[in-house]
VEXLUMFI-479245 format. One record per residue (C-alpha): residue number from 0; residue in one letter; chain; x, y, z. Coordinates in steps of 0.5 Angstrom, whole numbers, always signed. Example, Ala and Ser with C-alpha at 12.3 -4.5 7.8 and 13.67 -1.06 7.14 Angstrom:
BEGIN
LOZA resi resn chain     X     Y     Z
LOZA    0    A     A   +25    -9   +16
LOZA    1    S     A   +27    -2   +14
% end
This chain:
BEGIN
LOZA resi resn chain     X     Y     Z
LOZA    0    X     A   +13  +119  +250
LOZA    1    X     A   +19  +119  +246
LOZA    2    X     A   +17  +117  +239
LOZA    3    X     A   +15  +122  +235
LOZA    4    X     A    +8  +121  +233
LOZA    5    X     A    +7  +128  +230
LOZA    6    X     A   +11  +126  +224
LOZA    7    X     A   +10  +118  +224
LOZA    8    X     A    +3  +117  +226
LOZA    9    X     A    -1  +124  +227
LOZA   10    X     A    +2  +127  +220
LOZA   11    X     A    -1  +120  +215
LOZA   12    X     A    -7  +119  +219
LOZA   13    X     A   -13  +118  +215
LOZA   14    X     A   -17  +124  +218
LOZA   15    X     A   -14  +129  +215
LOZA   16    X     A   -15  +126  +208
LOZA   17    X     A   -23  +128  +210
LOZA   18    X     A   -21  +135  +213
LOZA   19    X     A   -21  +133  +220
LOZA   20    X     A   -15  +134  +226
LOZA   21    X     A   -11  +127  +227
LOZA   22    X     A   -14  +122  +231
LOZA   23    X     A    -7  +125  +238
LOZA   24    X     A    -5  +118  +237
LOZA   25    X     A    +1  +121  +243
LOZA   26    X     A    -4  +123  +248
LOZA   27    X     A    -8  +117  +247
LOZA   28    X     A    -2  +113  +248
LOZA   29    X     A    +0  +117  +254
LOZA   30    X     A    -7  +117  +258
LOZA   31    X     A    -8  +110  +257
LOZA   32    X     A    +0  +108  +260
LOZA   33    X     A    +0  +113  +265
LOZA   34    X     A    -7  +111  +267
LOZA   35    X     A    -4  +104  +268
LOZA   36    X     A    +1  +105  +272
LOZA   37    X     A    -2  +110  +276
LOZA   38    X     A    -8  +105  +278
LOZA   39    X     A    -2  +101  +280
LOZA   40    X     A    -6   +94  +277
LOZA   41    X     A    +0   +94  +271
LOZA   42    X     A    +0   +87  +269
LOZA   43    X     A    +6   +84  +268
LOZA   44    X     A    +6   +78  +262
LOZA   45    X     A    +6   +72  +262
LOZA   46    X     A   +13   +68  +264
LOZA   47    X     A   +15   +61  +261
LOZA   48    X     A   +18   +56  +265
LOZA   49    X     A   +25   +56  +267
LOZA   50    X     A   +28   +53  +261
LOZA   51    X     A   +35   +54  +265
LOZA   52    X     A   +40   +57  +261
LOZA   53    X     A   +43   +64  +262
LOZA   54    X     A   +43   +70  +259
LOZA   55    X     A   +48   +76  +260
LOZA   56    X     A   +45   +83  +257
LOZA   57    X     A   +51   +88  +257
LOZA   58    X     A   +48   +95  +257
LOZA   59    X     A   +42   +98  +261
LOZA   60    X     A   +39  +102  +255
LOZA   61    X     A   +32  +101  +251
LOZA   62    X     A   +35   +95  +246
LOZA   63    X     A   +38   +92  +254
LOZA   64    X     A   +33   +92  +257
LOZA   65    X     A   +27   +91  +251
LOZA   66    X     A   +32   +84  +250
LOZA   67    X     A   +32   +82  +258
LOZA   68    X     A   +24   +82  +258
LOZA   69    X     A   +23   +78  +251
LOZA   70    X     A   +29   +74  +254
LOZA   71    X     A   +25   +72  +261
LOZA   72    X     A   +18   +72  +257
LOZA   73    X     A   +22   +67  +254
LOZA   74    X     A   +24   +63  +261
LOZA   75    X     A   +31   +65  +260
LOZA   76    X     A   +35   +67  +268
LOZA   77    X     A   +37   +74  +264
LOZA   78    X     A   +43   +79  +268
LOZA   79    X     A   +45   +85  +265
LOZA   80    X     A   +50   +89  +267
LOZA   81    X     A   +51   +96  +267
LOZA   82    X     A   +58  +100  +267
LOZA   83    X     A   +54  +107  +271
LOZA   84    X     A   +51  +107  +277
LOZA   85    X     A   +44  +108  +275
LOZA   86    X     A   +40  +104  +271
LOZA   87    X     A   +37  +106  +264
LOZA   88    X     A   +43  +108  +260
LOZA   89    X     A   +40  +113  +255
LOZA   90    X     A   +34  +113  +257
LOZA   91    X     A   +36  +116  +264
LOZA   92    X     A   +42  +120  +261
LOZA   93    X     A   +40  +122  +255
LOZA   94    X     A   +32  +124  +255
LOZA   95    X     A   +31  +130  +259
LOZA   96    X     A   +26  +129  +265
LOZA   97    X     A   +21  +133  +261
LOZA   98    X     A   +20  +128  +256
LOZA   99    X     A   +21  +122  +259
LOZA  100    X     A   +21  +123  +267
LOZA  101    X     A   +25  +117  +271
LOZA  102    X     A   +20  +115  +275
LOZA  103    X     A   +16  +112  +269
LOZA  104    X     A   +23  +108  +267
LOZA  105    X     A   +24  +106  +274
LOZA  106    X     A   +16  +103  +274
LOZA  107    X     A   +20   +99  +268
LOZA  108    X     A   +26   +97  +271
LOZA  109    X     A   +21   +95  +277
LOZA  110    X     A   +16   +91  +272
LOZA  111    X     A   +22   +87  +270
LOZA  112    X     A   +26   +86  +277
LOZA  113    X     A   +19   +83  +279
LOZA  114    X     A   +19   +78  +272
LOZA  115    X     A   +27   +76  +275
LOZA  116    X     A   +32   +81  +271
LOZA  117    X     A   +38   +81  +275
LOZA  118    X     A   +42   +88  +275
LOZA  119    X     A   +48   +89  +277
LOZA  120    X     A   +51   +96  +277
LOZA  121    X     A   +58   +99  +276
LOZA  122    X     A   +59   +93  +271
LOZA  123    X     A   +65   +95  +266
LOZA  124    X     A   +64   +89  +260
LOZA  125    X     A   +70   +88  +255
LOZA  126    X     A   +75   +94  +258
LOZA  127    X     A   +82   +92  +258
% end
């Protein structure tokens, strides 16, 4: 939803060296992610063993919460701190509903919360 496939994929896809229209490499994407969630059968991955360290994730954004899901994969107890009351960092303040409405970012927020990341709200890390 948010990557610009029109320019990365769309624009270099084979087809068009054949005269034909690009495979909507956007579409297809989006179909079938909101067919999943929307079927509510989301399948959550696969969850090694508690391995008993800790990980702390300062910031709720993209890579904050792409880290936290590779890190529990992983079997680490991931906390991620968050200084706004919400969260999702630039994916919920940044991005425009109509691009990426919140409620798909909280079905990934949900997703990681069932995996066993903790959120802690209105967290400031490393401000004196």
């Amino acid at each position: 939803r948010v990557c610009p496939q029109e320019k990365q994929c769309e624009s270099r896809c084979i087809h068009l060296k054949m005269n034909e229209p690009a495979v909507a490499i956007g579409y297809l994407e989006r179909f079938a992610a909101d067919y999943e969630r929307e079927s509510g059968q989301v399948a959550l991955p696969h969850i090694q063993p508690a391995n008993g360290i800790k990980v702390a994730v300062v910031g709720s954004g993209p890579s904050g919460l792409s880290f936290a899901g590779d890190m529990v994969k992983k079997g680490f107890e991931v906390y991620v701190f968050e200084a706004l009351h919400e969260i999702g960092g630039v994916l919920k303040y940044g991005i425009p509903e109509f691009r990426l409405p919140n409620r798909i970012v909280d079905v990934e927020i949900d997703n990681l919360r069932k995996v066993g990341v903790h959120f802690q709200t209105d967290t400031i890390i490393g401000k004196t």
